[in-house]
PyMOL Python script that loads the backbone (N, CA, C, O; Angstrom):
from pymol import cmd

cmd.read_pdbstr("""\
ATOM      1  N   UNK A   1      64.671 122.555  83.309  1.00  0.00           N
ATOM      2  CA  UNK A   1      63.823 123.570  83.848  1.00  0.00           C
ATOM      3  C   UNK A   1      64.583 124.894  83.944  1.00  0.00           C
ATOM      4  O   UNK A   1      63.930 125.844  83.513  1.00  0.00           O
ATOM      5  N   UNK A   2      65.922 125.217  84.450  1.00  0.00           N
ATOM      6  CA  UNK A   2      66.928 126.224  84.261  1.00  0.00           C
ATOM      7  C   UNK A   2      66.498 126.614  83.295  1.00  0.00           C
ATOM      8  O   UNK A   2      65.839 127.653  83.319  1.00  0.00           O
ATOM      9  N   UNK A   3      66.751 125.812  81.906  1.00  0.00           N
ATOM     10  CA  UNK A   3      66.614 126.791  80.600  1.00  0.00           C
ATOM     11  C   UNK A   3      65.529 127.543  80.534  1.00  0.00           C
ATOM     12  O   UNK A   3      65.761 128.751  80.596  1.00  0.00           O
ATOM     13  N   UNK A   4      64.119 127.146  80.402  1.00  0.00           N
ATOM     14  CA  UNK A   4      63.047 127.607  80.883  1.00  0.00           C
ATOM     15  C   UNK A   4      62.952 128.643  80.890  1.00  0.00           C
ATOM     16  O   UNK A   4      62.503 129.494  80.122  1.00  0.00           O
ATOM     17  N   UNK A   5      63.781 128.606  82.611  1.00  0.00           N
ATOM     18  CA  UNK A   5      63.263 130.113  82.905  1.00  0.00           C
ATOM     19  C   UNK A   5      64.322 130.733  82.942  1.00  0.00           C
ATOM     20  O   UNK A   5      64.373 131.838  83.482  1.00  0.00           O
ATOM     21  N   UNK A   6      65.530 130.081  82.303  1.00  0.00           N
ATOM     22  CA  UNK A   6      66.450 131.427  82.308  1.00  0.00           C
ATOM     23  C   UNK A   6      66.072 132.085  80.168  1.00  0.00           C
ATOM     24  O   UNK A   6      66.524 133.118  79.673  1.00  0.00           O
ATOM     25  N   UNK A   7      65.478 131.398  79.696  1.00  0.00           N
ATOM     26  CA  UNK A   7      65.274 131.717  78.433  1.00  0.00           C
ATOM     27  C   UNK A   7      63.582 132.328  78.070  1.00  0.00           C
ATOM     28  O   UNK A   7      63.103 132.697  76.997  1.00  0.00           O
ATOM     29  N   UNK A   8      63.008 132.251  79.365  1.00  0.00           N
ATOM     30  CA  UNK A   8      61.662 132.582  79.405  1.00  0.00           C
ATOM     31  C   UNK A   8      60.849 132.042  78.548  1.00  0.00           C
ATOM     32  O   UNK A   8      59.843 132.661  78.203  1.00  0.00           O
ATOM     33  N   UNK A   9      61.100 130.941  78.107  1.00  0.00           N
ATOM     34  CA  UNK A   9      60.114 129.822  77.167  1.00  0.00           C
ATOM     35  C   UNK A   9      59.432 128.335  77.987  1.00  0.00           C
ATOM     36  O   UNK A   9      59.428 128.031  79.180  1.00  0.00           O
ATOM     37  N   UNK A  10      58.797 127.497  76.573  1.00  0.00           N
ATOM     38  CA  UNK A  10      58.180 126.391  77.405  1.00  0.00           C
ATOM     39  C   UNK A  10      58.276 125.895  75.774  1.00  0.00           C
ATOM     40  O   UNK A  10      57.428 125.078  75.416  1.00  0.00           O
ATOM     41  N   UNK A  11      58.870 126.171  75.182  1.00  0.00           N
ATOM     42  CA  UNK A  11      58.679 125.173  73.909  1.00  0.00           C
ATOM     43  C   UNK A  11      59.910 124.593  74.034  1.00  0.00           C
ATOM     44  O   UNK A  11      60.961 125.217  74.174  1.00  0.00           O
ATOM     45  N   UNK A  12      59.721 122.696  73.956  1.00  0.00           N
ATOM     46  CA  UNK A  12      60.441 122.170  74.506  1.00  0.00           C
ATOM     47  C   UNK A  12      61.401 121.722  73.427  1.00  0.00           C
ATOM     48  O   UNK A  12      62.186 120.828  73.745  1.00  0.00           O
ATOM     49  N   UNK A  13      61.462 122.237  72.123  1.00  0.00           N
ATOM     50  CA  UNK A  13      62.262 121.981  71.098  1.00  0.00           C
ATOM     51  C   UNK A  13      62.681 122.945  71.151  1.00  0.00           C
ATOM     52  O   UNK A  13      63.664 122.874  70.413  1.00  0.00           O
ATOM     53  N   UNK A  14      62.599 124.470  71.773  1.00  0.00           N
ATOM     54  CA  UNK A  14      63.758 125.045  72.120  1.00  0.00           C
ATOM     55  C   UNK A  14      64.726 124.899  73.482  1.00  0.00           C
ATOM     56  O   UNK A  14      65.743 125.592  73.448  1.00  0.00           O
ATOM     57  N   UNK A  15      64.574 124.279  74.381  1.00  0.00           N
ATOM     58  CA  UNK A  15      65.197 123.548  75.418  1.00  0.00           C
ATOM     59  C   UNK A  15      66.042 122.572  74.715  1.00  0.00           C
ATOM     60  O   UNK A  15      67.266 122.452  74.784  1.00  0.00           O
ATOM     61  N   UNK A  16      65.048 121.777  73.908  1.00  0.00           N
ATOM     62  CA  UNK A  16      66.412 120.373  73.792  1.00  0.00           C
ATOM     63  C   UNK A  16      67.243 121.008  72.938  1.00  0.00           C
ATOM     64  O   UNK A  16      68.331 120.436  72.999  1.00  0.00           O
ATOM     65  N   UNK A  17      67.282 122.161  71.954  1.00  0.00           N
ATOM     66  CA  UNK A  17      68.306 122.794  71.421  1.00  0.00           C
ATOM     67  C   UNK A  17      69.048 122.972  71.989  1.00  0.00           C
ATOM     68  O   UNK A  17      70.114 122.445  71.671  1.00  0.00           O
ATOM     69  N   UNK A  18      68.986 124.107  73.606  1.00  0.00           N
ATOM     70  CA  UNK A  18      69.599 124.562  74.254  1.00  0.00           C
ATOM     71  C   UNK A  18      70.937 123.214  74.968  1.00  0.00           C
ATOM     72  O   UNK A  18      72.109 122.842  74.917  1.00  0.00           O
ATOM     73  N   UNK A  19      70.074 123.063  75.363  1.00  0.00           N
ATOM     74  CA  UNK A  19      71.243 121.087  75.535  1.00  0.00           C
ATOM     75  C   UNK A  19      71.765 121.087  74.997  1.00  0.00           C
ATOM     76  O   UNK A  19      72.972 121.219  75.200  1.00  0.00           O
ATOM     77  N   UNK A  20      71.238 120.940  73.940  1.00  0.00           N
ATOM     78  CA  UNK A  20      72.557 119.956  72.573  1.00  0.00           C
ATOM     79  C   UNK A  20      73.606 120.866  72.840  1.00  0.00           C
ATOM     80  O   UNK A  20      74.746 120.531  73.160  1.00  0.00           O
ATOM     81  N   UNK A  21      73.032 122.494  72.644  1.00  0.00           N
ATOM     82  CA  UNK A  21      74.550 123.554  72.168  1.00  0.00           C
ATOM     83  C   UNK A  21      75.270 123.792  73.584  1.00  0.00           C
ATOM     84  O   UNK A  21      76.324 124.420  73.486  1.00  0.00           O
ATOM     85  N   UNK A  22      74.905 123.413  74.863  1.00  0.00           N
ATOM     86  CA  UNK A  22      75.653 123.616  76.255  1.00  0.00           C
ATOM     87  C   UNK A  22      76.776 123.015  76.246  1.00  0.00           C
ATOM     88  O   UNK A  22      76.886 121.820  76.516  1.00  0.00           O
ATOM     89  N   UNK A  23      77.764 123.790  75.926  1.00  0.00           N
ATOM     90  CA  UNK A  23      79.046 122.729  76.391  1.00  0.00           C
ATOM     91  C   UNK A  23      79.421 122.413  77.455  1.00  0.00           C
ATOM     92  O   UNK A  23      80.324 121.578  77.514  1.00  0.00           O
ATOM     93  N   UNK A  24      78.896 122.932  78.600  1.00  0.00           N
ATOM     94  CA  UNK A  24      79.062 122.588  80.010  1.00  0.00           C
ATOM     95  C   UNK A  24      77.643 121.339  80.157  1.00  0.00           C
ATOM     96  O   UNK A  24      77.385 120.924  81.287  1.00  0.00           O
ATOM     97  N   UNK A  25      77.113 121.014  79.385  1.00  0.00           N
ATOM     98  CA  UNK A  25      76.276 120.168  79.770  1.00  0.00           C
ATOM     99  C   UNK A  25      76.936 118.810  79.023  1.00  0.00           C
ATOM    100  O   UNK A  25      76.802 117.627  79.335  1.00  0.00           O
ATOM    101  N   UNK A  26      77.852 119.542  77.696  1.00  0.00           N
ATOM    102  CA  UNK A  26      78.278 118.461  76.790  1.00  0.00           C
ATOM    103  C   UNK A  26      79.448 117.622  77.429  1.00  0.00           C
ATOM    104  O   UNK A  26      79.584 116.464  77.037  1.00  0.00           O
ATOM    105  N   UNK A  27      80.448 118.209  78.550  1.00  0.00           N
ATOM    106  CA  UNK A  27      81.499 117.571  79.058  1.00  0.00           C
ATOM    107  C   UNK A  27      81.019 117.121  80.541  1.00  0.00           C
ATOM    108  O   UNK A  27      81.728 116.422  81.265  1.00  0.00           O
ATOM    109  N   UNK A  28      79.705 117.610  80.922  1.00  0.00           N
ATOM    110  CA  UNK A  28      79.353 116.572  82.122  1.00  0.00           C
ATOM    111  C   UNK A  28      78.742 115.234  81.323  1.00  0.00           C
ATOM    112  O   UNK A  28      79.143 114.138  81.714  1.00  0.00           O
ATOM    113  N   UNK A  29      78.011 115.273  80.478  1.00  0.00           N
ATOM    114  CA  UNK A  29      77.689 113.788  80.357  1.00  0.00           C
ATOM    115  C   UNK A  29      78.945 113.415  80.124  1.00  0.00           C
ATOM    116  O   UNK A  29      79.570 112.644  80.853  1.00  0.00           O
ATOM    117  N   UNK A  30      79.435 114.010  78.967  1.00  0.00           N
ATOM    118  CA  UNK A  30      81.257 112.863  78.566  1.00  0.00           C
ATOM    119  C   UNK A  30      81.890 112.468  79.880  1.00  0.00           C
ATOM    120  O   UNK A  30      82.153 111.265  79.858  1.00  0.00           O
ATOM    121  N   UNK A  31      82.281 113.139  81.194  1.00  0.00           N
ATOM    122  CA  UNK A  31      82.546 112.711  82.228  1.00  0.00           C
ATOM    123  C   UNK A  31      81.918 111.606  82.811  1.00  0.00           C
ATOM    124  O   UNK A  31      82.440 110.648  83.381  1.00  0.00           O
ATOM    125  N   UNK A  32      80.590 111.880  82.578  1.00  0.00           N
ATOM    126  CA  UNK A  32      79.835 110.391  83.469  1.00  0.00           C
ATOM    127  C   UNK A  32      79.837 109.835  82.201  1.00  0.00           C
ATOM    128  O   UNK A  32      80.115 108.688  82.553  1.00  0.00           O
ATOM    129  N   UNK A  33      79.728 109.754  80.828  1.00  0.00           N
ATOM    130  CA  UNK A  33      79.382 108.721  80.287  1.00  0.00           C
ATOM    131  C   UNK A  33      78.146 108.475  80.413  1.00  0.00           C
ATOM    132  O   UNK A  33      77.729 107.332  80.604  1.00  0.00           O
ATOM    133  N   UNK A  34      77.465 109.409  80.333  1.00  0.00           N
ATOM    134  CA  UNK A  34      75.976 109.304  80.194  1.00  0.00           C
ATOM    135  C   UNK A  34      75.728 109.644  78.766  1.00  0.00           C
ATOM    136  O   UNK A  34      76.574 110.255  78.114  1.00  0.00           O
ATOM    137  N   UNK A  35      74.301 109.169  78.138  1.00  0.00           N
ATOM    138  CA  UNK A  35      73.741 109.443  76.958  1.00  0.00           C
ATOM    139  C   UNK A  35      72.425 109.388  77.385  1.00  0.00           C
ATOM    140  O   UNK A  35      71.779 108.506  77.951  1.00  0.00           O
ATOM    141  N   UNK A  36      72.173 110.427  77.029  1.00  0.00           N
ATOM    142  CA  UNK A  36      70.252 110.740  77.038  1.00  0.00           C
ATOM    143  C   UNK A  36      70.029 110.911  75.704  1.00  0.00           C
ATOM    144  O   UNK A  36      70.706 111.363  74.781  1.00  0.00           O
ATOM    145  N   UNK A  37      68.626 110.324  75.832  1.00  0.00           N
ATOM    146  CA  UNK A  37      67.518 110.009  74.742  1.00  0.00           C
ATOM    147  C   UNK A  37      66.923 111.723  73.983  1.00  0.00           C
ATOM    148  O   UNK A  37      65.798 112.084  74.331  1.00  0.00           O
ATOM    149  N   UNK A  38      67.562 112.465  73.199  1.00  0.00           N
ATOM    150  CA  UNK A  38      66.684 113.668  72.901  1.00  0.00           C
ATOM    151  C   UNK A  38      65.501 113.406  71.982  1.00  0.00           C
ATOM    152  O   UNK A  38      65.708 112.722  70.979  1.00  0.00           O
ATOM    153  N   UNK A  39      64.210 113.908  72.235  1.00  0.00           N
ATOM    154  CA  UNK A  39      63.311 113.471  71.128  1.00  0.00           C
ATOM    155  C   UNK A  39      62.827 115.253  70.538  1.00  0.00           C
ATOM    156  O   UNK A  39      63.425 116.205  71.038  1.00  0.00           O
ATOM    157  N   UNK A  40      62.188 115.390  69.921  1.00  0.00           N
ATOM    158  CA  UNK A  40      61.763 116.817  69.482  1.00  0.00           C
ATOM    159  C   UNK A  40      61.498 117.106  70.673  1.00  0.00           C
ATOM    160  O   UNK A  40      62.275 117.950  71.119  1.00  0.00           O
ATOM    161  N   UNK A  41      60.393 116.613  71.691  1.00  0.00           N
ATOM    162  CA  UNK A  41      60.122 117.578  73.244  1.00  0.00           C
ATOM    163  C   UNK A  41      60.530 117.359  74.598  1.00  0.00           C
ATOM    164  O   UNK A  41      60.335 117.966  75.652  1.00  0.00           O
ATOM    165  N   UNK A  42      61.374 115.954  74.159  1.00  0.00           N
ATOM    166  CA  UNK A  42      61.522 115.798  76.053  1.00  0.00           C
ATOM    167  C   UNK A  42      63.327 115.036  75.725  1.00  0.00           C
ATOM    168  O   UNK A  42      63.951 114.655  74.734  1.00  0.00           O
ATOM    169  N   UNK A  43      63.534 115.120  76.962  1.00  0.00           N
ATOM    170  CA  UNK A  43      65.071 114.440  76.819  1.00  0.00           C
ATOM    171  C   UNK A  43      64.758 113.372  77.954  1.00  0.00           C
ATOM    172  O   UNK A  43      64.347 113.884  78.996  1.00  0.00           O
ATOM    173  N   UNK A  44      64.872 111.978  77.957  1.00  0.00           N
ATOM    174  CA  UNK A  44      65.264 110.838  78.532  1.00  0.00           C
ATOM    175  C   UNK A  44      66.274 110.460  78.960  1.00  0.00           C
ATOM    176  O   UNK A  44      67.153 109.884  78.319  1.00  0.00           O
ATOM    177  N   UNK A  45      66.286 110.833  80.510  1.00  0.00           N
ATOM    178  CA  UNK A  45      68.027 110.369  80.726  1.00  0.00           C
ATOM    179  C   UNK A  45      67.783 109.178  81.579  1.00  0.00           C
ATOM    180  O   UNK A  45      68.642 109.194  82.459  1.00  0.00           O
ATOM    181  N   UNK A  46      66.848 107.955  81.742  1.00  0.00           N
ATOM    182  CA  UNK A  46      66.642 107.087  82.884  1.00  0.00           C
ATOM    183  C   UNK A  46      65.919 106.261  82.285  1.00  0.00           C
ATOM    184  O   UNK A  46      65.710 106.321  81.074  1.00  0.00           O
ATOM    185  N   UNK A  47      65.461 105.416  83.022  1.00  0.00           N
ATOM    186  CA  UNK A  47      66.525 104.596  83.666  1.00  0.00           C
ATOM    187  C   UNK A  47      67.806 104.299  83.121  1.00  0.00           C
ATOM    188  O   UNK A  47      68.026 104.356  81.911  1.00  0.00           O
ATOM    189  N   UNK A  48      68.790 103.935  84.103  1.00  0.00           N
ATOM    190  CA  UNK A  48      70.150 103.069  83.385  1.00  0.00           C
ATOM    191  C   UNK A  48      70.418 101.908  83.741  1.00  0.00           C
ATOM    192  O   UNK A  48      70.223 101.995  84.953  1.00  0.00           O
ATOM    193  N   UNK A  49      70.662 101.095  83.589  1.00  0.00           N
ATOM    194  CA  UNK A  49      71.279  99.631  83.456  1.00  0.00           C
ATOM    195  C   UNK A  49      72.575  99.929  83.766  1.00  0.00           C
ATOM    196  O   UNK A  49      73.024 100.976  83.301  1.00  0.00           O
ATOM    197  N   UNK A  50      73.527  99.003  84.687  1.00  0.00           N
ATOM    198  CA  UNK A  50      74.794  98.685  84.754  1.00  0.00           C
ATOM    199  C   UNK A  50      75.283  97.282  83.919  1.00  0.00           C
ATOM    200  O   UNK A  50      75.274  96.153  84.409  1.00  0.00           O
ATOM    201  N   UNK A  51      75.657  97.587  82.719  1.00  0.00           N
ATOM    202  CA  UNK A  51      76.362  96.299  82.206  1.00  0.00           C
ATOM    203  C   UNK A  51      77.624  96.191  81.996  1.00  0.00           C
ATOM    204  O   UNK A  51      78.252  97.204  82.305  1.00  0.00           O
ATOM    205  N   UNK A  52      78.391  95.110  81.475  1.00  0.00           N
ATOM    206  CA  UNK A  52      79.707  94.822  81.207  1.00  0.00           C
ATOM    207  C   UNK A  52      79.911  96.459  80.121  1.00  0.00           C
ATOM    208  O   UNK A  52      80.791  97.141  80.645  1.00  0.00           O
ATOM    209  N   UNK A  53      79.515  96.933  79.249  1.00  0.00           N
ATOM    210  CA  UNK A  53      79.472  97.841  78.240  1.00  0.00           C
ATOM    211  C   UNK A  53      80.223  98.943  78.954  1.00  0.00           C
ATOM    212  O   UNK A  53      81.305  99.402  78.587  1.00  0.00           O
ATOM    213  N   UNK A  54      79.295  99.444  80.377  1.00  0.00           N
ATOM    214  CA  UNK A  54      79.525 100.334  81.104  1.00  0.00           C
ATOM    215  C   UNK A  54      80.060 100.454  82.484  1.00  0.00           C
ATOM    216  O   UNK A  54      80.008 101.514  83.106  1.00  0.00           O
ATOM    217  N   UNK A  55      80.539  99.436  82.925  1.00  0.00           N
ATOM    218  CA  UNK A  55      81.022  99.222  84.664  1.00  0.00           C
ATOM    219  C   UNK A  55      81.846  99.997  84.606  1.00  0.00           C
ATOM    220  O   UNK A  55      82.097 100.498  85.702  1.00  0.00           O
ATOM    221  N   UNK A  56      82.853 100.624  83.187  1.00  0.00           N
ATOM    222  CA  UNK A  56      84.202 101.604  84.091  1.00  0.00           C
ATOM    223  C   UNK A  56      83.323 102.886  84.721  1.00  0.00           C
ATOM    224  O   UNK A  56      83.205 102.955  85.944  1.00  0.00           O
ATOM    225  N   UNK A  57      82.793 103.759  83.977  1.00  0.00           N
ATOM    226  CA  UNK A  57      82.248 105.042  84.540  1.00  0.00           C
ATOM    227  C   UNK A  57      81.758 104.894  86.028  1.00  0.00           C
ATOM    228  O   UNK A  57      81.839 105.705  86.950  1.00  0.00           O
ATOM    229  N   UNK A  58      81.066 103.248  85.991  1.00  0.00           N
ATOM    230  CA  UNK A  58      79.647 103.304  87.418  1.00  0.00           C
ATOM    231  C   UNK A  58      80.771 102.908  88.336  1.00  0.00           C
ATOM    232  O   UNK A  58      80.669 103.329  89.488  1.00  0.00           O
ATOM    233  N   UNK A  59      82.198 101.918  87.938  1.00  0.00           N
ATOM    234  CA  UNK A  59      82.507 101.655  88.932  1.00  0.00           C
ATOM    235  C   UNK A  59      83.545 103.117  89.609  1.00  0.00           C
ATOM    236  O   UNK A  59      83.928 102.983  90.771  1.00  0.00           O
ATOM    237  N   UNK A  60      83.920 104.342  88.910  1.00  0.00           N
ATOM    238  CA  UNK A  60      84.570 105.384  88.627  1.00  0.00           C
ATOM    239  C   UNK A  60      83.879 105.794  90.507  1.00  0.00           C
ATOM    240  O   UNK A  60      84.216 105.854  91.689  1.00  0.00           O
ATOM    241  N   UNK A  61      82.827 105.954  89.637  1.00  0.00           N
ATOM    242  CA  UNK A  61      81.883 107.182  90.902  1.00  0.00           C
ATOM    243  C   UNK A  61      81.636 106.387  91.859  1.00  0.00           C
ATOM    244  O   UNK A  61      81.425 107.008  92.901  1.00  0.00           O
ATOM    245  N   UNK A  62      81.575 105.358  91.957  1.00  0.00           N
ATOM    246  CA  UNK A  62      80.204 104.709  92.642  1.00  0.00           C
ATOM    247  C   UNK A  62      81.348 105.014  94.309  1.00  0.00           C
ATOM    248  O   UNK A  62      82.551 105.032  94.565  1.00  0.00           O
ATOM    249  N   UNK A  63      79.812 105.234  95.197  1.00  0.00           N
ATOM    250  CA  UNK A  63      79.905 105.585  96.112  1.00  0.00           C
ATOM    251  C   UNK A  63      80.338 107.126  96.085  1.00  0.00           C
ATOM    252  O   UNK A  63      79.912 107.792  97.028  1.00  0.00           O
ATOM    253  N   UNK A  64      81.021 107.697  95.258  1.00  0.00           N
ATOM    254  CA  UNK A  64      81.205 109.395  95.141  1.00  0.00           C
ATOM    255  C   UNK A  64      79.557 110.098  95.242  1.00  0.00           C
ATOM    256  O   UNK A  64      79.442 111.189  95.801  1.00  0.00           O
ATOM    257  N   UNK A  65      78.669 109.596  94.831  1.00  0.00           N
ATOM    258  CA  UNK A  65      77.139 110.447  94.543  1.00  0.00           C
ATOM    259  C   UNK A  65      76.291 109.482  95.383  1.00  0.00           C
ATOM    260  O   UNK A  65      76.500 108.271  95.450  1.00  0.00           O
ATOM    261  N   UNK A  66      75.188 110.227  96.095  1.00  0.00           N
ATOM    262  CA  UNK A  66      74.301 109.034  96.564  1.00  0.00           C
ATOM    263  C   UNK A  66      73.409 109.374  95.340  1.00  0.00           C
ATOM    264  O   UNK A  66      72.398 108.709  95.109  1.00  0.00           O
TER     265      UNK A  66
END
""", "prot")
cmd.dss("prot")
cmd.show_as("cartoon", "prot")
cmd.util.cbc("prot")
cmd.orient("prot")
């Protein structure tokens, strides 16, 4: 939503552009180890699953964020 309105648009294939090229958005997921779903209009970051794949990151934070 930031981008939005700091770019004064609503076309949402120019938002998920804006993502992709954020490098401050690119080294917070690498920190959490998150991966969201980009599609041409919406980005999917949820639900997540905790599995064997991923316990280092969840067990990293956990309790740091409610």
């Amino acid at each position: 939503m930031a981008i939005a309105v700091r770019d004064k648009t609503h076309d949402p294939a120019h938002i998920v552009a804006a993502l992709k090229d954020d490098k401050k958005v690119a080294a917070r997921l690498a920190k959490y180890d998150l991966k969201p779903v980009y599609t041409g209009s919406t980005v999917s970051s949820g639900p997540s699953f905790v599995t064997r794949d991923n316990l280092a990151p969840v067990q990293k934070y956990a309790g740091s964020y409610r």
